[in-house]
Residue frames as a rotation matrix with the C-alpha (Angstrom) as fourth column:
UNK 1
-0.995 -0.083 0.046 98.46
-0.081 0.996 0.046 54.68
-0.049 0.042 -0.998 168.33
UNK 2
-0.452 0.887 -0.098 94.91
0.575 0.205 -0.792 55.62
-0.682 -0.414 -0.603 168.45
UNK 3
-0.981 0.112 0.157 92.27
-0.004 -0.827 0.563 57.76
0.193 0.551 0.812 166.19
UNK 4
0.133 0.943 0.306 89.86
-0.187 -0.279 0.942 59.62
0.973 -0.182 0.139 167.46
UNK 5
0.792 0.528 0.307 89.10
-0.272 -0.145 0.951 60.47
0.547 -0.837 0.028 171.23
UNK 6
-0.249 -0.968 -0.009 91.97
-0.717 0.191 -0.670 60.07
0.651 -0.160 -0.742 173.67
UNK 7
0.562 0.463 -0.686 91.51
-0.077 0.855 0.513 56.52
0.824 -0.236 0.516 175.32
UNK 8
0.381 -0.456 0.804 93.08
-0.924 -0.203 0.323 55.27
0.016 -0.866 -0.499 178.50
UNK 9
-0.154 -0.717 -0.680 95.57
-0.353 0.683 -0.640 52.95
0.923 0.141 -0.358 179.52
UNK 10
0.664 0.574 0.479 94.75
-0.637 0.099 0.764 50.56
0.392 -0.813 0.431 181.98
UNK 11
-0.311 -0.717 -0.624 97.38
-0.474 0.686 -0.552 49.10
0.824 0.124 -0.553 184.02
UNK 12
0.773 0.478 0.418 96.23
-0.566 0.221 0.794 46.52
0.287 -0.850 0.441 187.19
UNK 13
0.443 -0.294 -0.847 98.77
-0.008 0.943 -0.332 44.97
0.897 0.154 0.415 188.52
UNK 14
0.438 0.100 0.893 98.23
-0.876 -0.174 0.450 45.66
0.201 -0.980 0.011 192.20
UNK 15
0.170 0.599 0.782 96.83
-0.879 0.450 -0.154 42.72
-0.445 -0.662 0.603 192.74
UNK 16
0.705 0.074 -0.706 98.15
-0.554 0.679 -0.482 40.46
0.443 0.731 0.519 190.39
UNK 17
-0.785 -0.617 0.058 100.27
-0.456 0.511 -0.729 38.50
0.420 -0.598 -0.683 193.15
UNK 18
-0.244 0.825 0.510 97.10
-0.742 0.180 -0.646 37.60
-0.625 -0.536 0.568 194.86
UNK 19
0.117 0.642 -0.758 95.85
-0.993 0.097 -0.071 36.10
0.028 0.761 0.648 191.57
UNK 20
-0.477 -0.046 -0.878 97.30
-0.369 0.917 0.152 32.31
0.798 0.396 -0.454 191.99
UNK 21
-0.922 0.003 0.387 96.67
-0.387 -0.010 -0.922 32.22
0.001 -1.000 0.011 195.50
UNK 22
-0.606 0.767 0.210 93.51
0.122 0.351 -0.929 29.18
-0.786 -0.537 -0.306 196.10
UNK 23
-0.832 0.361 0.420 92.72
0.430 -0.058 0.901 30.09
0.350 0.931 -0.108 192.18
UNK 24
-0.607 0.689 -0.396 90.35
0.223 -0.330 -0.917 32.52
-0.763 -0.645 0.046 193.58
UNK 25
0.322 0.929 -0.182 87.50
0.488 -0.327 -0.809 33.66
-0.812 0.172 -0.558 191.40
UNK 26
-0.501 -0.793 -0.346 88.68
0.571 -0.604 0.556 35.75
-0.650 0.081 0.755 188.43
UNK 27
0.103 0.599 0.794 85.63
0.577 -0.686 0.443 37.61
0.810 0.413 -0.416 187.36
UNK 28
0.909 0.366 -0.200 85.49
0.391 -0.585 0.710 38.92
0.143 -0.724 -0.675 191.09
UNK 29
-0.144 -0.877 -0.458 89.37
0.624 -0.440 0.646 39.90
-0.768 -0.193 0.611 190.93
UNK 30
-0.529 0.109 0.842 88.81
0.746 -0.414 0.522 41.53
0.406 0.904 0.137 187.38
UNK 31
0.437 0.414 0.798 85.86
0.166 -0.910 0.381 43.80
0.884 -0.034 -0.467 189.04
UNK 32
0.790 -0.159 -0.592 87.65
0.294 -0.749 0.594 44.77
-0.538 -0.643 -0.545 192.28
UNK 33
-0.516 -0.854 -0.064 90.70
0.806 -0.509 0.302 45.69
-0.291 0.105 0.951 189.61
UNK 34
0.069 0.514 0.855 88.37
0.741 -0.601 0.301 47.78
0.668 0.612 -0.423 188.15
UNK 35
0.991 0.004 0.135 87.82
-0.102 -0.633 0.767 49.98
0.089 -0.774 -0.627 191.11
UNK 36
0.779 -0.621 -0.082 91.37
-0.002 -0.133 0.991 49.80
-0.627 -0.772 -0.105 191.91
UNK 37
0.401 -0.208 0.892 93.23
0.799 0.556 -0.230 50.17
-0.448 0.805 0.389 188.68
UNK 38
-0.071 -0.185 -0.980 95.49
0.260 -0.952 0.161 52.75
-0.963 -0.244 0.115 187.78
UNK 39
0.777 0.340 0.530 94.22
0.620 -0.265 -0.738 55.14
-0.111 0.902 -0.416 184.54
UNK 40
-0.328 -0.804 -0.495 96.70
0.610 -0.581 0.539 56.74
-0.722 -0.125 0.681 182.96
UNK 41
0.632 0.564 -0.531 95.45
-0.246 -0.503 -0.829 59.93
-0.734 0.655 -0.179 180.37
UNK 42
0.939 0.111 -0.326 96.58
-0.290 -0.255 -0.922 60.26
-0.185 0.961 -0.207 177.23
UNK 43
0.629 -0.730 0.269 99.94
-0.394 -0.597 -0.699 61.75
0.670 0.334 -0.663 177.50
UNK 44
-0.523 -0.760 0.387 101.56
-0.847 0.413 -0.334 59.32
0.094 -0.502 -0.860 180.00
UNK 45
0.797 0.532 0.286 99.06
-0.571 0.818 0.069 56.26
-0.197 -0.219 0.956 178.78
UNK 46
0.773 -0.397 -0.495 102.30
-0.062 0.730 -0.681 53.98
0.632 0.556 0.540 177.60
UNK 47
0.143 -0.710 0.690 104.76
-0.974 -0.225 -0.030 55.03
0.176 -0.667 -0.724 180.85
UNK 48
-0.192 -0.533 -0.824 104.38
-0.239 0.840 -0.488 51.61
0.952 0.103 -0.289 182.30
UNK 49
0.620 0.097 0.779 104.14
-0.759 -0.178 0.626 50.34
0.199 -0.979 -0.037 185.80
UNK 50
-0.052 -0.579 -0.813 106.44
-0.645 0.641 -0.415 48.03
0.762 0.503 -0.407 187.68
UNK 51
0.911 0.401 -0.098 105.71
-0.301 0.807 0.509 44.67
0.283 -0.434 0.855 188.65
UNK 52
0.855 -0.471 -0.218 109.23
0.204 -0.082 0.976 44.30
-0.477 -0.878 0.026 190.63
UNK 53
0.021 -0.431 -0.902 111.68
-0.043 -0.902 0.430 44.88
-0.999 0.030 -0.038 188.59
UNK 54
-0.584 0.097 0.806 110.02
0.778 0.351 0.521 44.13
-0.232 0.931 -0.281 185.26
UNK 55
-0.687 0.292 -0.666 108.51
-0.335 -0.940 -0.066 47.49
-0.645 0.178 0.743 183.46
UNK 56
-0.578 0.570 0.584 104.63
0.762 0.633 0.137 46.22
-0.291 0.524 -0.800 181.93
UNK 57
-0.737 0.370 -0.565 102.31
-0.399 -0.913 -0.078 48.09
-0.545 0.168 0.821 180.17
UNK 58
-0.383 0.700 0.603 99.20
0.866 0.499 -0.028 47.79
-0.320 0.512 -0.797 178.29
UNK 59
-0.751 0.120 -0.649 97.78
-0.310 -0.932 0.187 49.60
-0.582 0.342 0.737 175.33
UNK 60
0.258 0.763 0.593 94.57
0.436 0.456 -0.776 49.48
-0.862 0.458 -0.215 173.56
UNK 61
-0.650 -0.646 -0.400 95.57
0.181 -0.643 0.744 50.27
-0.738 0.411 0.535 169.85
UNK 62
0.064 0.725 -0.686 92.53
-0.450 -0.592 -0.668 50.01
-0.891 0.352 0.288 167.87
UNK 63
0.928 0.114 0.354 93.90
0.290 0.376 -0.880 48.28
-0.234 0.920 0.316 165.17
UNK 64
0.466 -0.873 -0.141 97.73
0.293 0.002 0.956 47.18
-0.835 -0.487 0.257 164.57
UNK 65
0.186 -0.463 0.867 98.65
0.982 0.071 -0.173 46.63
0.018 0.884 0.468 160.68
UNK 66
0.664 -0.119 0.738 98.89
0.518 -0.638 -0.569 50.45
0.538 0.761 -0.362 160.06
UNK 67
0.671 -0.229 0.705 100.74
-0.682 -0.563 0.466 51.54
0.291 -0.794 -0.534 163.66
UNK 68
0.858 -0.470 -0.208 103.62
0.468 0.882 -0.060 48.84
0.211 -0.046 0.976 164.19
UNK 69
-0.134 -0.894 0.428 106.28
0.478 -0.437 -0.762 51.19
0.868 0.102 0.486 163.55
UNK 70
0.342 0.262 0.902 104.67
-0.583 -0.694 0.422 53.56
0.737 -0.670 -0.085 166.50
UNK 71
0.875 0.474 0.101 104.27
-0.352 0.477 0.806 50.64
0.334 -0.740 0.584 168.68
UNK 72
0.661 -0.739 -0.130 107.87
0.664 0.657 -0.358 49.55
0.350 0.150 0.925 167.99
UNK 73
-0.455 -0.527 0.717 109.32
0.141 -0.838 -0.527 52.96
0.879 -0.139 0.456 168.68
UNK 74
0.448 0.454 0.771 107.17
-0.685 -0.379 0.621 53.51
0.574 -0.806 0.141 172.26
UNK 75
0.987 -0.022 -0.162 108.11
0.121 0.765 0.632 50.38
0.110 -0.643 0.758 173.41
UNK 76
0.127 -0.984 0.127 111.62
0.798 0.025 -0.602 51.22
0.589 0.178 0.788 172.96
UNK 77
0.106 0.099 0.989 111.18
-0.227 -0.966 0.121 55.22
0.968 -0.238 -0.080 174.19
UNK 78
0.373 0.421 0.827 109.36
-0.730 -0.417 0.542 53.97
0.573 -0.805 0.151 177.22
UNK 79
-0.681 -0.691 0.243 112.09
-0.685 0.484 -0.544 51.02
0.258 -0.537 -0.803 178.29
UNK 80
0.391 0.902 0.183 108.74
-0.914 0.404 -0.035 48.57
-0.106 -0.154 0.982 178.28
UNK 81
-0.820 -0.380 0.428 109.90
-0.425 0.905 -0.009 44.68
-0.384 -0.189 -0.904 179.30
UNK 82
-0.787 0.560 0.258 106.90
0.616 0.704 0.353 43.00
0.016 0.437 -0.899 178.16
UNK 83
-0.481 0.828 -0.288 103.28
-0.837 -0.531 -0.131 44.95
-0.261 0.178 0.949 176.74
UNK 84
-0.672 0.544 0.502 100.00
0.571 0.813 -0.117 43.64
-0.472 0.208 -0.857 176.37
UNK 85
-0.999 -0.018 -0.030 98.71
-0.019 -0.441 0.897 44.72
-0.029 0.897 0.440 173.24
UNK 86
-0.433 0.895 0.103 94.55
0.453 0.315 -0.834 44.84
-0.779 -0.315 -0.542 173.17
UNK 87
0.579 0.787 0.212 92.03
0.314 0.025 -0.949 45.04
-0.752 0.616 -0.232 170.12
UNK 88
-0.454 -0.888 -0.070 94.94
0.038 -0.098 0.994 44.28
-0.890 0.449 0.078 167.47
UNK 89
0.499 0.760 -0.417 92.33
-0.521 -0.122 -0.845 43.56
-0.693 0.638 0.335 165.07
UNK 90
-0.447 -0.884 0.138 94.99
-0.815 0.466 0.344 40.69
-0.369 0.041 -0.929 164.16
UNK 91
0.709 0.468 -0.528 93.33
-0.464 0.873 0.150 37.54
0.531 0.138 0.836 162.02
UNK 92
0.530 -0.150 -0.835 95.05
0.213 0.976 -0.040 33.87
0.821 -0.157 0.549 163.16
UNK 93
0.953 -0.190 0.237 97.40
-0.216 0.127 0.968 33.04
-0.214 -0.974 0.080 165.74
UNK 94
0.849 -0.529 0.018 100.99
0.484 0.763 -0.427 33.24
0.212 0.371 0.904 166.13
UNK 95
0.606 -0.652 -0.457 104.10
0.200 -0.431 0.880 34.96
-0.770 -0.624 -0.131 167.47
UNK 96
0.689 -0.367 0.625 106.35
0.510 -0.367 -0.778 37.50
0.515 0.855 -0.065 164.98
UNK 97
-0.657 -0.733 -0.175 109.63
0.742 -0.670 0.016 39.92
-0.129 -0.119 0.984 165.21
UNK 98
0.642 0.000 0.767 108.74
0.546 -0.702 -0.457 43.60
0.538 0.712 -0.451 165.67
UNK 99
0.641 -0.585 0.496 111.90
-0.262 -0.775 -0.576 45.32
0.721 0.239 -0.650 165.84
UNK 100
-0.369 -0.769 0.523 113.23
-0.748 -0.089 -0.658 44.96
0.552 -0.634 -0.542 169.31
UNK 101
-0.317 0.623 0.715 110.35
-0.769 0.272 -0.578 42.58
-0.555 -0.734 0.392 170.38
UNK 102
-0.991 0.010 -0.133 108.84
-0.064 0.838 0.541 39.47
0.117 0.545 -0.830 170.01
UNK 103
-0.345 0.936 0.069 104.94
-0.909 -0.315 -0.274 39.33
-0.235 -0.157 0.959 169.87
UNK 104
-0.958 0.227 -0.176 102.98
0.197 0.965 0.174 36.91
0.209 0.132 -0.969 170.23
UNK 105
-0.740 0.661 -0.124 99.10
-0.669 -0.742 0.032 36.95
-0.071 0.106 0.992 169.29
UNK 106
-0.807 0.502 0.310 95.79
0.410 0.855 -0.317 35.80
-0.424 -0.129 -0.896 169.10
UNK 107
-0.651 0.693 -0.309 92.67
-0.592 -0.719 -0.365 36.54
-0.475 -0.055 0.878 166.78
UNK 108
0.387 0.824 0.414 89.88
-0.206 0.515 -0.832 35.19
-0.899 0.237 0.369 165.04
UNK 109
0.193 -0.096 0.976 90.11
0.727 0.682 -0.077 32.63
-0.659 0.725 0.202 161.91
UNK 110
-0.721 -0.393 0.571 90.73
0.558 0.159 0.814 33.97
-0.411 0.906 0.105 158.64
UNK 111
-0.463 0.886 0.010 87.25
0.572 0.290 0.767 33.78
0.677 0.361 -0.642 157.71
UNK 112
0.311 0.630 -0.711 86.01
0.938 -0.326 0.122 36.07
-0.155 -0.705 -0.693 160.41
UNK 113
0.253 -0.371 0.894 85.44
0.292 -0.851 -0.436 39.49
0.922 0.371 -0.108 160.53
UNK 114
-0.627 -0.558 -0.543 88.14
0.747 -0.233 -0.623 40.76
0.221 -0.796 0.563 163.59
UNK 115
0.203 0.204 0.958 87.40
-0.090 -0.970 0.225 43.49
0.975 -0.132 -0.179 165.65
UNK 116
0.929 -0.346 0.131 88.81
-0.049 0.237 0.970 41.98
-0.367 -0.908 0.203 168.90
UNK 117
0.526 -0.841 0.127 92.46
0.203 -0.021 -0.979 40.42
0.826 0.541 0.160 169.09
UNK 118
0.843 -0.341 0.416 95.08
-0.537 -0.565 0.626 40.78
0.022 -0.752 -0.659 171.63
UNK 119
0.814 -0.526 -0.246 98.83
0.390 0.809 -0.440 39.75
0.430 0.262 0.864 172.24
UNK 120
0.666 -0.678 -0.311 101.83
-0.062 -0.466 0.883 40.31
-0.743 -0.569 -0.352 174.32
UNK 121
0.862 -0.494 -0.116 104.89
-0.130 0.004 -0.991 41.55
0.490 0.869 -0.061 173.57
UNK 122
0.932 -0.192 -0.309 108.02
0.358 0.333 0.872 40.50
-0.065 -0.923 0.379 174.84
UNK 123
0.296 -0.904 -0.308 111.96
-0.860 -0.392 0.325 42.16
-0.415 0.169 -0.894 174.78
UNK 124
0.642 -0.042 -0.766 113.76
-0.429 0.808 -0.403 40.31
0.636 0.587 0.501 172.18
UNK 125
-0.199 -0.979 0.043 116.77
-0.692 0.109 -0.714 39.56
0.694 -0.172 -0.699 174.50
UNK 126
-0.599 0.347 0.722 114.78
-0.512 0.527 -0.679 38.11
-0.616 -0.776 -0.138 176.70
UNK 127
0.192 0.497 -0.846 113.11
-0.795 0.584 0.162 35.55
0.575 0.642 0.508 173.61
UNK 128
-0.721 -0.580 -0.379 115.73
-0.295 0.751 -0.590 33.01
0.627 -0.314 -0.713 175.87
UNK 129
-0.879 0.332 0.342 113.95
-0.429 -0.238 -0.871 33.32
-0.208 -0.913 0.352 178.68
UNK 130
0.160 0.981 -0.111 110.29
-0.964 0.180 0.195 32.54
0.211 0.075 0.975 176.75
UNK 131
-0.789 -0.396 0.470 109.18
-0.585 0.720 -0.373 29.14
-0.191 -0.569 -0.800 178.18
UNK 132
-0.634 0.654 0.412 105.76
0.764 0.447 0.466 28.58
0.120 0.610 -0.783 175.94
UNK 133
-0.837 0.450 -0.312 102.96
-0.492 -0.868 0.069 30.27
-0.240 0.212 0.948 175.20
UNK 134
-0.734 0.596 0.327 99.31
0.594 0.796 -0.117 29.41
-0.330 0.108 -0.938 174.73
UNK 135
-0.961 0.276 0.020 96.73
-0.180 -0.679 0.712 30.61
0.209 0.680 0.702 172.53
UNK 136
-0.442 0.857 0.264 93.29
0.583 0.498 -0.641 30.50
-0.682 -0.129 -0.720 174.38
UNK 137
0.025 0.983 0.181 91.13
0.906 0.054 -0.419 32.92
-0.422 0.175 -0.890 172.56
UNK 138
-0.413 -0.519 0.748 91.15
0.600 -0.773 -0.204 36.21
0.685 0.365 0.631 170.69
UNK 139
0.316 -0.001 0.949 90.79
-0.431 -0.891 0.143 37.86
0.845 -0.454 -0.282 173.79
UNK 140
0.645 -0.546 0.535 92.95
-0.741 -0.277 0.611 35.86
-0.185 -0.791 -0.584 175.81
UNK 141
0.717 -0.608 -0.340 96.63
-0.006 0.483 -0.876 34.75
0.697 0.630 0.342 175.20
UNK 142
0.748 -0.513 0.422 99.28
-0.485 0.012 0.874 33.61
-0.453 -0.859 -0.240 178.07
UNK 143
0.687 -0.628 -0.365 102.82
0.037 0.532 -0.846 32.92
0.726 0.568 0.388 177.79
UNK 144
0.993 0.001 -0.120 105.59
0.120 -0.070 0.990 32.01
-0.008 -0.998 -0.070 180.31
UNK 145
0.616 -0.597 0.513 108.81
-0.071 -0.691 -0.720 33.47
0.784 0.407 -0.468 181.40
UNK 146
0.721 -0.339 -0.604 111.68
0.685 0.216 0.696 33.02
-0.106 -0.916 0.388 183.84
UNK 147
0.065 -0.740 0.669 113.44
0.308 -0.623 -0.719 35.97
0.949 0.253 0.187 184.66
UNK 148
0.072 0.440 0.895 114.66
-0.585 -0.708 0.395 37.21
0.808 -0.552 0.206 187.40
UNK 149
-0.968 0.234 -0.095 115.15
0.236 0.706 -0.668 33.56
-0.089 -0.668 -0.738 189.19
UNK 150
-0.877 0.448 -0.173 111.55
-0.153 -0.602 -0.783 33.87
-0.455 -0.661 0.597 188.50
UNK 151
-0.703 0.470 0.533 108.83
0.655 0.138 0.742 32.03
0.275 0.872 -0.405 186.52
UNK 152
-0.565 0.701 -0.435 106.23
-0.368 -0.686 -0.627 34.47
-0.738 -0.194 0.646 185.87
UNK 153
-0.608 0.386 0.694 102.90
0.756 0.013 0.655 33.99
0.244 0.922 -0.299 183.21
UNK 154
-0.766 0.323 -0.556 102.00
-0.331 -0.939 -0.090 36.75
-0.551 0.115 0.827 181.87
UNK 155
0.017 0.948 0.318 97.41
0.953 0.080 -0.291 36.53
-0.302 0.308 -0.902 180.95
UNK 156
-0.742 0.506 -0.441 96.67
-0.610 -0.782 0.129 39.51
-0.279 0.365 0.888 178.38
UNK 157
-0.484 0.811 0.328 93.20
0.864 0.504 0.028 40.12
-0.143 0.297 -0.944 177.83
UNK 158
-0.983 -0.162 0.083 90.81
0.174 -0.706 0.686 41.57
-0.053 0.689 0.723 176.41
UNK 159
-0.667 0.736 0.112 87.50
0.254 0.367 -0.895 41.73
-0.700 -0.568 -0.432 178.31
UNK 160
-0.329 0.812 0.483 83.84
0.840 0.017 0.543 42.06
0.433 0.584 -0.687 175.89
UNK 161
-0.790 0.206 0.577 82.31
-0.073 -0.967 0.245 44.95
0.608 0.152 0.779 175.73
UNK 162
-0.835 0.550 0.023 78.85
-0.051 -0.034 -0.998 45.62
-0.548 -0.834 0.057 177.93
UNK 163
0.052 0.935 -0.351 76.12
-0.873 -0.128 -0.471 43.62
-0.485 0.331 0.809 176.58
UNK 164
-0.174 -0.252 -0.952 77.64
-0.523 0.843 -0.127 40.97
0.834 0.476 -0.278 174.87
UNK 165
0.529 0.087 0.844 76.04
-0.684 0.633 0.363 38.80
-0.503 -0.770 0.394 177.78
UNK 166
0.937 -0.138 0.321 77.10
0.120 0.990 0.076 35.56
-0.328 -0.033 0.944 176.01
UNK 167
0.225 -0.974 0.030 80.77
0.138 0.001 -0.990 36.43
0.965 0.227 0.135 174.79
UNK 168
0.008 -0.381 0.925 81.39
-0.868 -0.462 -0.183 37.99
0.496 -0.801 -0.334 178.27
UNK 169
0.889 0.137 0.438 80.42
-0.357 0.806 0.472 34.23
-0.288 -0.575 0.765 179.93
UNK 170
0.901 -0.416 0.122 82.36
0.419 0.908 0.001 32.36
-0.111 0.050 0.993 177.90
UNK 171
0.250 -0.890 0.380 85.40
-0.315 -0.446 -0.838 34.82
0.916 0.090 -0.392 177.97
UNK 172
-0.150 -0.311 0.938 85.45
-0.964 0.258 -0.068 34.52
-0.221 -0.915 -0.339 182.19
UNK 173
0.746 0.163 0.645 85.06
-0.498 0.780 0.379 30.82
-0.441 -0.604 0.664 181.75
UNK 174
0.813 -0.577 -0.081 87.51
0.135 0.322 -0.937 30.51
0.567 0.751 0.339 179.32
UNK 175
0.045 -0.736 0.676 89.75
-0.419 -0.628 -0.656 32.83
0.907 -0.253 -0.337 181.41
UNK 176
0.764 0.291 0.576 88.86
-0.645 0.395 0.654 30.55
-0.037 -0.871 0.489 184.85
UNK 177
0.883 -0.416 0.218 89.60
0.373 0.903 0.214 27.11
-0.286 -0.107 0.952 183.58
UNK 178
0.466 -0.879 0.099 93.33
0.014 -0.105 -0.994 29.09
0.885 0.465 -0.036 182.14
UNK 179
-0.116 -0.469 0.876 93.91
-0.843 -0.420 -0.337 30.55
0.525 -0.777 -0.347 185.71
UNK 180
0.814 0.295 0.500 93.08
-0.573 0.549 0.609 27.12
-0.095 -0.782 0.616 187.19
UNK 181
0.764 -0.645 0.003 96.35
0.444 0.523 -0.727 25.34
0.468 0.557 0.687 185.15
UNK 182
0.125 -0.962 0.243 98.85
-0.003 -0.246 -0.969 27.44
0.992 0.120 -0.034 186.68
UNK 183
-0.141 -0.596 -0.791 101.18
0.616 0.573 -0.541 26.64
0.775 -0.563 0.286 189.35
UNK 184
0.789 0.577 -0.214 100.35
0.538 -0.479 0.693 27.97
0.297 -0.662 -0.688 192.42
UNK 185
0.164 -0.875 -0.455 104.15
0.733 -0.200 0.650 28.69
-0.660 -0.441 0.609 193.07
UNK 186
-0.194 -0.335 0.922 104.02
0.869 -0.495 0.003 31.02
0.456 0.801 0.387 189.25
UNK 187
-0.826 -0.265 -0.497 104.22
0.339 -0.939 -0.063 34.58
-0.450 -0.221 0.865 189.54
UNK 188
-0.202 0.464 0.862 101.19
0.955 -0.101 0.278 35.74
0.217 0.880 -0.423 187.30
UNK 189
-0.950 -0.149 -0.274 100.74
-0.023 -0.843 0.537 39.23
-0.311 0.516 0.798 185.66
UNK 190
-0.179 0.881 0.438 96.69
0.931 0.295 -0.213 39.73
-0.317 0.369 -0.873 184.37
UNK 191
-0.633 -0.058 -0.772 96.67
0.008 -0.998 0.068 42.55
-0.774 0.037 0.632 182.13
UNK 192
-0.594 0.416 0.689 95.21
0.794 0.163 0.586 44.08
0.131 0.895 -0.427 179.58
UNK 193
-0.696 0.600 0.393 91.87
-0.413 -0.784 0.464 45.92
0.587 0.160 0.794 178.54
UNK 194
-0.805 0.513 -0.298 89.52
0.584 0.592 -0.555 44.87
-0.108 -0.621 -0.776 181.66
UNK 195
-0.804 0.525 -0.279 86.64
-0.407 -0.828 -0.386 47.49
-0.433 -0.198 0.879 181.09
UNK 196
-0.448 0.573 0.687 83.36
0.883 0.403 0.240 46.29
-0.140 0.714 -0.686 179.75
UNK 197
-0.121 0.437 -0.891 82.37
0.156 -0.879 -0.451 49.23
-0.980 -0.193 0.038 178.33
């Protein structure tokens, strides 16, 4: 799913129960996941982790259009309930079939050149189950889900690199005023690519 250098998979979802709780901060949750975030190498970056008994993951692919079929086969291999997909390099917005999954995405206009992007993917069987979705930004895209006796929303993102001082604001404020909308009673999931780096 990648070329060139073997990247990591970052999954955080310690702490992602904490996350509705008094709508704390969510730049200062984002850096303690850092520090507390499990890395997975190469060769077991797509295992998963589970968030009770739902199996998430999150992969940075670099660019989707030429690696679908991969992405469509792992997710299947590794028994993956819902992935958050990160620098799809995906133009517009909108939500497609691949294979066993439904995806749903977010990137920049047409008219722009991409190089972010991000988007979750959900088991088709569970499409019932989808309860909306919202497109905030091409680096962050939430959609919601009751499974389980269980509403959960699930926030993939897709944090700015280091330096981009003025994307990086308006990403965490973008990403605030989302985390302030949801129900304090929701389950929520915050995954993705959190590194600025």
């Amino acid at each position: 799913m990648h070329q060139g250098g073997s990247p990591t998979t970052r999954l955080t979802l310690r702490q992602a129960g904490n996350l509705s709780r008094g709508h704390q901060d969510t730049r200062k949750i984002l850096n303690r996941n850092k520090r507390t975030g499990t890395l997975y190498d190469n060769k077991t970056r797509f295992d998963g982790q589970r968030f009770g008994k739902l199996k998430v993951a999150t992969w940075n692919v670099r660019g989707i259009a030429e690696k679908m079929e991969e992405l469509q086969t792992e997710l299947l291999k590794r028994k993956i309930d819902i992935a958050i997909i990160t620098e799809t390099k995906k133009k517009n917005k909108g939500s497609e079939d691949i294979g066993n999954y439904i995806m749903i995405y977010c990137g920049v206009p047409a008219n722009q050149w991409v190089s972010s992007g991000v988007a979750i993917a959900v088991r088709k069987d569970w499409k019932h189950t989808i309860q909306g979705y919202t497109w905030i930004s091409e680096r962050i895209v939430e959609t919601r889900i009751k499974v389980l006796n269980r509403n959960f929303t699930i926030v993939g993102v897709y944090v700015p690199v280091e330096g981009e001082e003025q994307d990086t604001e308006e990403f965490y404020r973008e990403l605030q005023q989302s985390m302030n909308k949801i129900l304090k009673y929701e389950n929520i999931i915050l995954a993705g690519d959190l590194m600025e780096e």
